[in-house]
C-alpha positions in Angstrom: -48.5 155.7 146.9 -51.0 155.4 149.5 -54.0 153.0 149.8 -57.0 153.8 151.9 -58.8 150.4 152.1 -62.2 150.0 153.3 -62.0 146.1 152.4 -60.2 143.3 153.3 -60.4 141.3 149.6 -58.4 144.5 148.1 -55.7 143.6 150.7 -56.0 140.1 149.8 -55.7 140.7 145.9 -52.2 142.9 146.9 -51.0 140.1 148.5 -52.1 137.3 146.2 -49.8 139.6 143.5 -47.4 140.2 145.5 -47.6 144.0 145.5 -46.8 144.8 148.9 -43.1 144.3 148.2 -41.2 148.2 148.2 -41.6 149.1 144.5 -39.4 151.6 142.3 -41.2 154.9 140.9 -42.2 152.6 138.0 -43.4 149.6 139.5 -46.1 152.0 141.4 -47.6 153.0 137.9 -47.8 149.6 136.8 -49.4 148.7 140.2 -51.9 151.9 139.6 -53.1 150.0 135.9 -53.2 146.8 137.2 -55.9 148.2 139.7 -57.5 150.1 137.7 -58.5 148.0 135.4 -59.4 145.6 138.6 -62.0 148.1 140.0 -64.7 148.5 137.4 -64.8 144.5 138.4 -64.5 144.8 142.2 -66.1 148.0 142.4 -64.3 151.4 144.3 -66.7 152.1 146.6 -64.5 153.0 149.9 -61.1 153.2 147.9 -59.2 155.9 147.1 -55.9 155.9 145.1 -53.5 158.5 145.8 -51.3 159.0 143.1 -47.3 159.3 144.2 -46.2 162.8 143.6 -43.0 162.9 141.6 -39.7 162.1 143.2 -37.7 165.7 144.2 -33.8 164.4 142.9 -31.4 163.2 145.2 -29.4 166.5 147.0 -26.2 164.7 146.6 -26.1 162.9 143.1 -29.0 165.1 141.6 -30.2 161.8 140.2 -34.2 161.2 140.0 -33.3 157.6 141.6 -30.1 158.3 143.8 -27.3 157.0 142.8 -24.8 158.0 145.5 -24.1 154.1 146.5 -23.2 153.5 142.9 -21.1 155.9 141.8 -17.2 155.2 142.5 -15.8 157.2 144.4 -12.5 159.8 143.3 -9.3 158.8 142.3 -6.4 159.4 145.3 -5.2 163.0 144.6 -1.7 161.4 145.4 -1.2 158.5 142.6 -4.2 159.3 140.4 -6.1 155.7 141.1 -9.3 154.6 142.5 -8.8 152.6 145.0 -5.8 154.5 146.4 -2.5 152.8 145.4 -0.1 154.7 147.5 1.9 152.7 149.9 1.5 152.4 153.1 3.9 153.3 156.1 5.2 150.8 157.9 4.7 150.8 161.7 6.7 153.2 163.8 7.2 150.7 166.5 8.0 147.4 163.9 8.9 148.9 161.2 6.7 146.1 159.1 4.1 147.1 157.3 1.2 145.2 158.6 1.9 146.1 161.6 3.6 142.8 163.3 3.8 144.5 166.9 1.4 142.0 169.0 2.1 139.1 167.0 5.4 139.7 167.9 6.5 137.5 171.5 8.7 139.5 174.4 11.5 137.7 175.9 12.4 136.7 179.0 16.4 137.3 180.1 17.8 135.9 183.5 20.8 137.6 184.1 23.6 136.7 187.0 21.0 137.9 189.8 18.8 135.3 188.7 15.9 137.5 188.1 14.4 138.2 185.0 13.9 141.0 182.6 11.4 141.3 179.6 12.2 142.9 176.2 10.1 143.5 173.5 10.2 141.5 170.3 14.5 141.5 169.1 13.7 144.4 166.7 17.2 146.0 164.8 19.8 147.8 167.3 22.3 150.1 167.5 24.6 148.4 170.1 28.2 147.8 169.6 30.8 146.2 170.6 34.1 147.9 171.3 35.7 146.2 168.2 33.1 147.2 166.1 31.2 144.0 166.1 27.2 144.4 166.2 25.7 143.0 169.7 22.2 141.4 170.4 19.7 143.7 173.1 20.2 140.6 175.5 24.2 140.9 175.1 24.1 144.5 176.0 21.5 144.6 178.6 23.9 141.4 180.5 27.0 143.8 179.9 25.7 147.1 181.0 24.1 145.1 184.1 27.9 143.9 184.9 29.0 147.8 184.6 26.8 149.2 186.7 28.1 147.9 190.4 30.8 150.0 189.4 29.3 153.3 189.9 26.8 152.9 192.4 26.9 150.0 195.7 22.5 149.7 195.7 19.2 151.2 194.9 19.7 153.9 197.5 23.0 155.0 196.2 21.3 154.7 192.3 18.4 157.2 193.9 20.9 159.2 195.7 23.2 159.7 192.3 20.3 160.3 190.2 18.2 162.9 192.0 21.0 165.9 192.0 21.7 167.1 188.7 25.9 167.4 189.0 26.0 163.4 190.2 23.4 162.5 187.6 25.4 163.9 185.2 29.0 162.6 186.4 27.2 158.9 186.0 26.0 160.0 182.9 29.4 160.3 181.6 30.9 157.7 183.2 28.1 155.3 181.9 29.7 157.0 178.3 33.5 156.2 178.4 32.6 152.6 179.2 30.5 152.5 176.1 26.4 152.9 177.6 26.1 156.3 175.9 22.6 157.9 176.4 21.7 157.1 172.7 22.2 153.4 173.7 20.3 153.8 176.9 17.2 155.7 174.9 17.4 152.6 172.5 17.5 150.2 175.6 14.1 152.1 177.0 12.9 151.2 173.7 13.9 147.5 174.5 12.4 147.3 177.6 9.1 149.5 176.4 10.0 152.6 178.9 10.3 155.1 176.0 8.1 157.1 178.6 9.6 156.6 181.3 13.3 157.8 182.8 16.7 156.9 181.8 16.4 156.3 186.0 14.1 153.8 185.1 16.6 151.9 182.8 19.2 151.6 185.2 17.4 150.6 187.6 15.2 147.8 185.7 18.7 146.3 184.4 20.3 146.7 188.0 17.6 145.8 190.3 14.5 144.0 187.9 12.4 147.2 190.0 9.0 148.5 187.7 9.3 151.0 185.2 7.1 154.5 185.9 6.6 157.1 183.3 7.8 160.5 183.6 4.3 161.8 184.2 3.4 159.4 187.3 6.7 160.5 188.5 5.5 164.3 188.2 2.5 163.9 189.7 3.9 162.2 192.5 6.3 165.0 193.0 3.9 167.7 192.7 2.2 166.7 196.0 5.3 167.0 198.0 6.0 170.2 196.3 2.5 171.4 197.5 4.0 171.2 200.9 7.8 172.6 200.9 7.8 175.1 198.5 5.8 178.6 198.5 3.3 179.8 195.6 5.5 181.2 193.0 8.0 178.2 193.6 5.4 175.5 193.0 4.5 177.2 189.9 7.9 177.5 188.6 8.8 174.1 189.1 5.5 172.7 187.9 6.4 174.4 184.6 10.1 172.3 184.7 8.0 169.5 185.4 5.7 170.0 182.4 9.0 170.2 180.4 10.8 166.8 182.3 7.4 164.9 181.3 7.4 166.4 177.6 11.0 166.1 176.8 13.3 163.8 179.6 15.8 163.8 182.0 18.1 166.3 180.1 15.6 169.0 181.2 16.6 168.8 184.9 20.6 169.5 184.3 21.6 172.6 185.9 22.8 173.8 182.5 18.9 173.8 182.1 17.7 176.5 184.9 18.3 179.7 183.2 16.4 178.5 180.0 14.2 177.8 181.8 13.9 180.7 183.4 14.0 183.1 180.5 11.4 180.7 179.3 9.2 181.4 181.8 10.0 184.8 182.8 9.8 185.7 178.8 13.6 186.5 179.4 13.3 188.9 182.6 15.7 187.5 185.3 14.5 190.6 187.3 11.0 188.8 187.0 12.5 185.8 188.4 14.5 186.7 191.4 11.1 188.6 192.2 9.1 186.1 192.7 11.6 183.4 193.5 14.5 184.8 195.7 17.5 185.0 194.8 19.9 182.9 192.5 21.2 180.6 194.8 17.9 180.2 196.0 16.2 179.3 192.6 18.8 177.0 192.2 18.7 175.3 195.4 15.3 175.0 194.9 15.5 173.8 191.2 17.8 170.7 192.4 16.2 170.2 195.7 13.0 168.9 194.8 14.3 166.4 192.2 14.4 164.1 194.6 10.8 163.8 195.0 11.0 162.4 191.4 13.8 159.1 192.3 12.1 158.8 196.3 11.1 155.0 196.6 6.6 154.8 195.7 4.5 153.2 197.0 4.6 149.3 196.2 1.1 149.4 195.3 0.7 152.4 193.2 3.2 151.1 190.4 2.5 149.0 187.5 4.6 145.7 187.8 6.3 143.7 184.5 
């Protein structure tokens, strides 16, 4: 309803009655009776009651008064009750369900070099010992940090190894046969929180304590050096294995990789290939030549430190 008011003691009477409160459909009719039967007393001159027009139903509920807040809401199409009642996942990460992952500590390790490493909260593993006997992450990460002098001297020779595909890969199965399978190393990334980073990134942050860097900082560092030593149709070529390496891991650099790739690329047309990037040996010198813009020392400052 709206009031036109020409004077103040009509105001005052509202007031007085408290009738400027917000009033339902009904409480504006009894408002319009009470006044009425005020204004043969007061007299109307200067007022003019406009009657409310009647309410258009809610377009949700259809309800004159809208009941949308007060109507429950529809049982779960999964277990038929309202409020749902299905359980809940538990956290990929924890595996609790609520998710315990930043109650959860990390813990500091000083192994023989006196440095120390973080791992994340002590969560279940699937490290062995070679009689069979379960081991903690701390008890593998001290024993897989005294096997690894054994196959490389330093962090050069670890870089060295690791950015051609045929010495990765002899570590790689050396690392196996003394038990540091690459299942056990993907669970270790998992320890350490590098699940996005290399298995290069392992070793090294068990060997040396030196910062983790994801795959995809490690491609885009690569791809400016690859900007400068490696023609048009090269650079695209390996930008699409780098697309793959960031997506998927290591495994996508082995030289049992290229052709895959290739045929991936070139939608299965080798002719395609050697086309537009030379000749076998070439692709191939190519593909395992610019790996080691991926395992090259950074920049100090451009890498996030534990």
């Amino acid at each position: 309803m709206v009031l036109r008011n020409q004077r103040s003691y009509l105001s005052d009477i509202l007031i007085s009655h408290q009738l400027t409160k917000i009033l339902t459909v009904i409480d504006w009719y009894v408002c319009i009776c009470f006044l009425n039967t005020l204004l043969p007393v007061l007299g109307n001159d200067g007022v003019t009651l406009v009657h409310p027009k009647e309410d258009e139903p809610c377009s949700r509920c259809g309800s004159q008064l809208c009941e949308c807040e007060k109507r429950p809401g529809k049982p779960c199409s999964e277990c038929g009750q309202k409020p749902c009642e299905c359980p809940k996942e538990p956290c990929p990460a924890c595996g609790e369900l609520p998710c315990v992952c930043k109650k959860k500590p990390k813990t500091k390790v000083k192994l023989a070099d006196g440095k120390e490493r973080t791992l994340q909260h002590m969560m279940a593993t699937t490290f062995w010992h070679p009689d069979g006997t379960p081991m903690s992450a701390q008890q593998f990460m001290e024993l897989l940090f005294g096997k690894l002098p054994e196959f490389f001297k330093n962090e050069e020779e670890l870089r060295a190894i690791w950015s051609m595909p045929e010495t990765r890969k002899k570590l790689l199965q050396g690392l196996t046969e003394k038990g540091f399978g690459s299942s056990q190393l993907a669970e270790m990334q998992k320890i350490i929180d590098a699940e996005k980073s290399d298995l290069f990134d392992v070793l090294a942050y068990v060997a040396y304590a030196l910062p983790t860097m994801t795959r995809e900082e490690r491609a885009a560092r690569a791809k400016v050096i690859i900007e400068s030593e490696f023609n048009t149709n090269q650079q695209t070529f390996l930008n699409f294995v780098l697309s793959h390496y960031v997506e998927v891991g290591v495994e996508e650099l082995d030289q049992e990789k290229l052709a895959p790739l290739l045929q991936l690329k070139y939608r299965n047309s080798m002719h395609d290939a050697i086309a537009k990037l030379g000749r076998p040996e070439e692709i191939g010198k190519a593909f395992s030549g610019f790996q080691k813009h991926l395992y090259s020392r950074p920049d100090p400052r451009t890498v996030c430190r534990r």
